[in-house]
C-alpha positions as a Markdown table, in Angstrom:
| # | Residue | x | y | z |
|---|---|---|---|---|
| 1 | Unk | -121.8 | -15.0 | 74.6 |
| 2 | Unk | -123.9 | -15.6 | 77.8 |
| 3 | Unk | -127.6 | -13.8 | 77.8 |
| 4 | Unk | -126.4 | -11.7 | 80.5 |
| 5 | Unk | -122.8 | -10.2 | 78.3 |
| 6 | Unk | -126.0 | -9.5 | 75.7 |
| 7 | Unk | -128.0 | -7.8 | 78.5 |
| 8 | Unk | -125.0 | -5.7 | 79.8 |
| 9 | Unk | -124.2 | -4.3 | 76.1 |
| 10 | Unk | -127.4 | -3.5 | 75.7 |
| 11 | Unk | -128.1 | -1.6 | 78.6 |
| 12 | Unk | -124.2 | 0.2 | 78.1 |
| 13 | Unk | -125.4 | 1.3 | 74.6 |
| 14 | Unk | -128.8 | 2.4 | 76.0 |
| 15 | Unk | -127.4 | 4.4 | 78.8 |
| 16 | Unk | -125.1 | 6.7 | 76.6 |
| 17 | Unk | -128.2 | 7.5 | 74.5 |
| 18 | Unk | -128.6 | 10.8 | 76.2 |
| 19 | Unk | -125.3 | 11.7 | 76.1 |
| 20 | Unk | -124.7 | 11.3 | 72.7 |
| 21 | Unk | -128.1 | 12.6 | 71.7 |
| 22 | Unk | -127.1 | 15.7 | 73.6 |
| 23 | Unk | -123.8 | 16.0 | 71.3 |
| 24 | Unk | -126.1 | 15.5 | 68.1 |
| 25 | Unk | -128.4 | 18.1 | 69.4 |
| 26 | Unk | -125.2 | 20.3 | 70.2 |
| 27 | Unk | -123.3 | 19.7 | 67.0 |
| 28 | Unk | -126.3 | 20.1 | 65.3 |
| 29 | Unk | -127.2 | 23.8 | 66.6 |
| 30 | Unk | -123.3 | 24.7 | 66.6 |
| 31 | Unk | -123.1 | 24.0 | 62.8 |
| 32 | Unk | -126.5 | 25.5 | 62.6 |
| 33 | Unk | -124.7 | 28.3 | 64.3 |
| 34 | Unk | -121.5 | 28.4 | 62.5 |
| 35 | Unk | -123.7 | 28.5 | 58.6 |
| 36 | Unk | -125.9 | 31.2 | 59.2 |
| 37 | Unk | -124.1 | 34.6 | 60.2 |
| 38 | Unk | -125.3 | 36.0 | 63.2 |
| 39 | Unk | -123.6 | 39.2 | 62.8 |
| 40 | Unk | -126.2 | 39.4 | 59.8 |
| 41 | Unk | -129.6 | 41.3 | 61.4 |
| 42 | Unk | -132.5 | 39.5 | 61.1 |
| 43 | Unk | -130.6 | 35.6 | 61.1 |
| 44 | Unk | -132.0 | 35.4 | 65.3 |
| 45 | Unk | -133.8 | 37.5 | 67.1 |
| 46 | Unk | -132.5 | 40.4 | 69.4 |
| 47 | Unk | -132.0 | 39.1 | 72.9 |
| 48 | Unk | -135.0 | 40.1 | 75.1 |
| 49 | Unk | -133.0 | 41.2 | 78.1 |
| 50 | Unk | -130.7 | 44.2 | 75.8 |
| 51 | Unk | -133.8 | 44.9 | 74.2 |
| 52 | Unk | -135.7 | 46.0 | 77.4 |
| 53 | Unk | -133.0 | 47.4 | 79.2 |
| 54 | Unk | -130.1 | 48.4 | 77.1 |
| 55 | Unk | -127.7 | 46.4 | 79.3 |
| 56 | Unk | -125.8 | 43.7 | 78.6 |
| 57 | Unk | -126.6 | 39.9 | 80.0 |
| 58 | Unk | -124.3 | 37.1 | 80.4 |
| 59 | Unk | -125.3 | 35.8 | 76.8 |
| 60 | Unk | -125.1 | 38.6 | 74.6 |
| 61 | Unk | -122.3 | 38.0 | 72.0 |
| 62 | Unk | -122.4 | 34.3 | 72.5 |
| 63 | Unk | -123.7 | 33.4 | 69.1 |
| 64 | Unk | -121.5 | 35.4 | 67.3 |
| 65 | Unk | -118.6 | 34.1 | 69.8 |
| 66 | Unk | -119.9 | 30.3 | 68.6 |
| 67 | Unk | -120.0 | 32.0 | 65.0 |
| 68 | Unk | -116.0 | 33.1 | 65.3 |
| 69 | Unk | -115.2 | 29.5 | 67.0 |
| 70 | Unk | -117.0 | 27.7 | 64.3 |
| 71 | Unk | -114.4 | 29.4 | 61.8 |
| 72 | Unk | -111.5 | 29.3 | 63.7 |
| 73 | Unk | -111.2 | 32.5 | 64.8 |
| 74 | Unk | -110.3 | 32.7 | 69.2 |
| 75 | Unk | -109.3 | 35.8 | 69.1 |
| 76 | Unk | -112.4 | 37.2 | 68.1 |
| 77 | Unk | -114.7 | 34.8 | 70.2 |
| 78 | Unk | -112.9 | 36.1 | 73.1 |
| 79 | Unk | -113.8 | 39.7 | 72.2 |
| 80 | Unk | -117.8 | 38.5 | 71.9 |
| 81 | Unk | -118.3 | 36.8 | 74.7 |
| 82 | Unk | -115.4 | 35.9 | 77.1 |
| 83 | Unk | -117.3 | 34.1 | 79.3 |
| 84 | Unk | -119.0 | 31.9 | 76.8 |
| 85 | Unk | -115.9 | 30.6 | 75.1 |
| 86 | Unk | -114.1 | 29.5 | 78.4 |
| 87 | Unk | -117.3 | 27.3 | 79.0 |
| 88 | Unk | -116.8 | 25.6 | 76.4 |
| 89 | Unk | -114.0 | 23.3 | 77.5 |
| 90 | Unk | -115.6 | 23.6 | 80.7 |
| 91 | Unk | -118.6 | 22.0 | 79.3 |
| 92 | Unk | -116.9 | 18.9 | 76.9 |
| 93 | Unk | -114.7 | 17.5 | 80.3 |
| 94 | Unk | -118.6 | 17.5 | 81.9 |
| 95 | Unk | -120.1 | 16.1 | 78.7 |
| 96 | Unk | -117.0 | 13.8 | 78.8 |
| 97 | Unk | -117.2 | 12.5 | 82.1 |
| 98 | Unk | -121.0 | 12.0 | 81.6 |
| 99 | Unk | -120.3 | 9.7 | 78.7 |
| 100 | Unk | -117.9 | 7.6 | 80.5 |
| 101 | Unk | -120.2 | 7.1 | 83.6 |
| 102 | Unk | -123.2 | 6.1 | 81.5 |
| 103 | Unk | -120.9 | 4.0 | 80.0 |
| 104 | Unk | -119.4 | 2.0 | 82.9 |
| 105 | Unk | -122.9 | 1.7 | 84.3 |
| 106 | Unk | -122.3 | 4.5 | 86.9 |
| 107 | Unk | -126.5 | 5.8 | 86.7 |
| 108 | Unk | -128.3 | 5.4 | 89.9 |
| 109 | Unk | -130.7 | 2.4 | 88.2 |
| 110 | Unk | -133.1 | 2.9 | 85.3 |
| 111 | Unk | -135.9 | 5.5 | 86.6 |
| 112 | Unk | -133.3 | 8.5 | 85.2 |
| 113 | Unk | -132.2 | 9.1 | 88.5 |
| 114 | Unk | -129.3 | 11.4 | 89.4 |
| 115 | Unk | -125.6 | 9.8 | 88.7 |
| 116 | Unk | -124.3 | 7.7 | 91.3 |
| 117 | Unk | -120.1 | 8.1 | 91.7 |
| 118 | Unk | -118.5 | 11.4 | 91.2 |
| 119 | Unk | -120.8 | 14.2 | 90.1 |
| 120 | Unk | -120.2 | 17.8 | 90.2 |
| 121 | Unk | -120.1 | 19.4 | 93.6 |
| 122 | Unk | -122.7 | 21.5 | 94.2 |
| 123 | Unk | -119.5 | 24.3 | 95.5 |
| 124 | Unk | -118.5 | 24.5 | 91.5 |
| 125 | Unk | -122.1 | 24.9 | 90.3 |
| 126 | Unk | -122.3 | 27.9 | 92.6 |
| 127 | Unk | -118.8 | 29.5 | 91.9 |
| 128 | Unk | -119.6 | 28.8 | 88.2 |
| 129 | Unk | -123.1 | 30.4 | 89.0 |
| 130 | Unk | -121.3 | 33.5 | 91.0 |
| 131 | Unk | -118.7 | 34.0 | 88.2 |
| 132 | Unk | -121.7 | 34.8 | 85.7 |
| 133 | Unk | -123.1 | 36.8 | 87.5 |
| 134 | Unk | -119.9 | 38.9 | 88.2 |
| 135 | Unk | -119.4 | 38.9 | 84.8 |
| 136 | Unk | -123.3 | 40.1 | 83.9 |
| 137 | Unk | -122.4 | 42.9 | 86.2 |
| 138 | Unk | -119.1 | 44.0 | 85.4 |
| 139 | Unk | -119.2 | 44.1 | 81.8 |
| 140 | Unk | -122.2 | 47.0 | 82.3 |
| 141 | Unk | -120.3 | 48.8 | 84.1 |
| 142 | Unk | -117.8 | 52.0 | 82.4 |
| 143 | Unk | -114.9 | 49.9 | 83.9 |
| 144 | Unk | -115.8 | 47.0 | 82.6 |
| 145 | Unk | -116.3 | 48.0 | 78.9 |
| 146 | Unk | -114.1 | 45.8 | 77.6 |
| 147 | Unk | -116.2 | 42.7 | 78.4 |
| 148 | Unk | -119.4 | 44.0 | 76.1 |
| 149 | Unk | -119.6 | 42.8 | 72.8 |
């Protein structure tokens, strides 16, 4: 092997270190998650935005919807927090496709710039961004009842 194959490898393993430190990190709250109960009071704190108004934000019922993926249980995550669990899916094919460009040396040098090649377009972040909101506001409103968790 040449210096330069050496040089290459190393730089491949040391450009999916954040990816991969993101999924430990991830894995590590999800089974944190998925052990203690939140449906338990006094496992996590009350979330700040319920607590002062009484509505609803675009996060409450996500632990619990993590807790009910954790064991297998859709149906119920759904019910929690709809918005949360299609995410998640949403959120591995971006984790994914981060991996793979780290991987084939796709970053824009190493000073941590932005990816270079396909990234997401900034038209998805705010759809994505717009649906959350819609979704904040609906499920407070009497029509939208369903959506609370």
């Amino acid at each position: 092997m040449t210096g330069r194959t050496e040089r290459a490898r190393g730089s491949r393993a040391t450009a999916v270190l954040a990816p991969l430190g993101t999924a430990l990190a991830t894995g590590a709250a999800v089974a944190f998650v998925g052990a203690v109960d939140p449906n338990e009071p006094g496992h996590y704190p009350t979330c700040p935005f319920l607590m002062l108004t009484g509505l609803y934000c675009p996060g409450c019922g996500g632990l619990r919807a993590v807790y009910a993926l954790v064991h297998r249980d859709p149906v119920t995550a759904l019910g929690l927090n709809p918005f949360v669990v299609l995410m998640v899916p949403v959120l591995v094919v971006l984790w994914g496709r981060w991996t793979l460009r780290a991987w084939s040396g796709g970053s824009a040098g190493k000073s941590g710039g932005a990816p270079a090649g396909k990234s997401i377009r900034p038209v998805y972040v705010w759809l994505s961004l717009a649906l959350m909101v819609a979704f904040w506001i609906v499920r407070n409103l009497p029509f939208g009842e369903f959506l609370a968790p």
